[in-house]
C-alpha positions as CSV (number, residue, x, y, z in Angstrom):
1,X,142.8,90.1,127.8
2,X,143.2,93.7,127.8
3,X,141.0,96.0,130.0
4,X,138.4,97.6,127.3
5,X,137.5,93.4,126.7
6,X,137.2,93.0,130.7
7,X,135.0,96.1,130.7
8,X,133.0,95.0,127.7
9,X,132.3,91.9,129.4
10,X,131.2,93.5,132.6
11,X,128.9,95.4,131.0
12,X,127.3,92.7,129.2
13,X,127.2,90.8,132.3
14,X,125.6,93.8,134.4
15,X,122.5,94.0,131.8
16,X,122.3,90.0,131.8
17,X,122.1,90.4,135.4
18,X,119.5,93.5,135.5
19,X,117.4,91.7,132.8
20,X,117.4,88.2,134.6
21,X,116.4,89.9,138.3
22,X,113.8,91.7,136.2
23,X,112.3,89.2,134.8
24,X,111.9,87.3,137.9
25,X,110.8,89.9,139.7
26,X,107.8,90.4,137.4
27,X,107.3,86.4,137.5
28,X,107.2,86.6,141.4
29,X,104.9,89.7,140.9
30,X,102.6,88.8,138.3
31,X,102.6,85.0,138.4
32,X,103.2,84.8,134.5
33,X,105.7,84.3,132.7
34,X,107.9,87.1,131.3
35,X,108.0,87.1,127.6
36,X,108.5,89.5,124.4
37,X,104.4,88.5,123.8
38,X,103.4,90.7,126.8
39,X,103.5,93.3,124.7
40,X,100.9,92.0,122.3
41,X,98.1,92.1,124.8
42,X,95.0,92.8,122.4
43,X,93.0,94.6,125.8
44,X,95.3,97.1,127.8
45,X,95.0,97.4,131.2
46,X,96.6,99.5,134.3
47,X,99.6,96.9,134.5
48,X,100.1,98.0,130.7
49,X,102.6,100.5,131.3
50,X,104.6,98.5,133.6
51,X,104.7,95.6,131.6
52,X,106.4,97.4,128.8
53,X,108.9,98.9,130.9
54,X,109.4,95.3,132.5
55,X,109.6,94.0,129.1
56,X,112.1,96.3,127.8
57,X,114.3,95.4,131.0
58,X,113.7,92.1,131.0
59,X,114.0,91.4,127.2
60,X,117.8,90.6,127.1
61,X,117.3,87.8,129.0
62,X,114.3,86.7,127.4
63,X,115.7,86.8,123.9
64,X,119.0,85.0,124.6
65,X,117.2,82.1,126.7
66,X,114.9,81.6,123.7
67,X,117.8,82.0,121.1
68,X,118.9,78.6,122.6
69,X,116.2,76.9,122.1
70,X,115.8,78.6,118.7
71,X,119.6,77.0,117.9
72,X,118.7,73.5,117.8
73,X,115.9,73.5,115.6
74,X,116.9,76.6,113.7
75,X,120.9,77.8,114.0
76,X,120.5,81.1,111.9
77,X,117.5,82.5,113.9
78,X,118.7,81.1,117.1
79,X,122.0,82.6,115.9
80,X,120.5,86.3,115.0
81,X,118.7,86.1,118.5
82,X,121.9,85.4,120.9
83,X,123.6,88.2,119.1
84,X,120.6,90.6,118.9
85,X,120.3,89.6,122.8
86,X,123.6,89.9,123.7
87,X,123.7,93.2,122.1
88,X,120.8,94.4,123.7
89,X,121.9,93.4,127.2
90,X,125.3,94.9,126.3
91,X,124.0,98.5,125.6
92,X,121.5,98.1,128.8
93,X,124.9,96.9,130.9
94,X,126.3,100.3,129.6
95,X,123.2,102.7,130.2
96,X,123.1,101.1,133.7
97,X,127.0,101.6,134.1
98,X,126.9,105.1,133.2
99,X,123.7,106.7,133.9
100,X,122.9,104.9,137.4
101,X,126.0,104.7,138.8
102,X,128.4,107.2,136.8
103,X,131.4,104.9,136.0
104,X,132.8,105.9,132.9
């Protein structure tokens, strides 16, 4: 394994690990469940603004834990979602890695 795949998996790992401590955070704040539907909320209220950024944190882990689900009744779409997820928590591993703490 060279060292740009060790990297690639650290930073897929570092956004699975910021979007699963977001998303339990919120659940220990809010007492519901994070989900992609928060977003959907017909009324907006003050929490509105925070739930979209906690959603956008939070989706990674959110998509891929729903993708598996998704794979037994549906491979393709449970398929699409673990590799949409997994890219999204990829991307968020690398904004965190370079923006927050500069390594790069």
């Amino acid at each position: 394994m060279s060292y740009q795949e060790l990297a690639w998996l650290y930073a897929l790992a570092v956004g699975l690990t910021a979007a699963g401590l977001a998303a339990n955070l919120w659940t220990l704040a809010t007492d519901e469940e994070m989900e992609l539907s928060l977003l959907l909320d017909p009324y907006p209220t003050l929490m509105t603004p925070l739930r979209v950024v906690a959603v956008l944190i939070a989706g990674p882990v959110t998509l891929v834990f729903r993708a598996f689900w998704h794979l037994i009744d549906r491979p393709p779409l449970g398929a699409l979602m673990l590799a949409l997820g997994l890219a999204w928590s990829f991307f968020q591993g690398v904004f965190i890695l370079t923006w927050i703490f500069g390594v790069g």
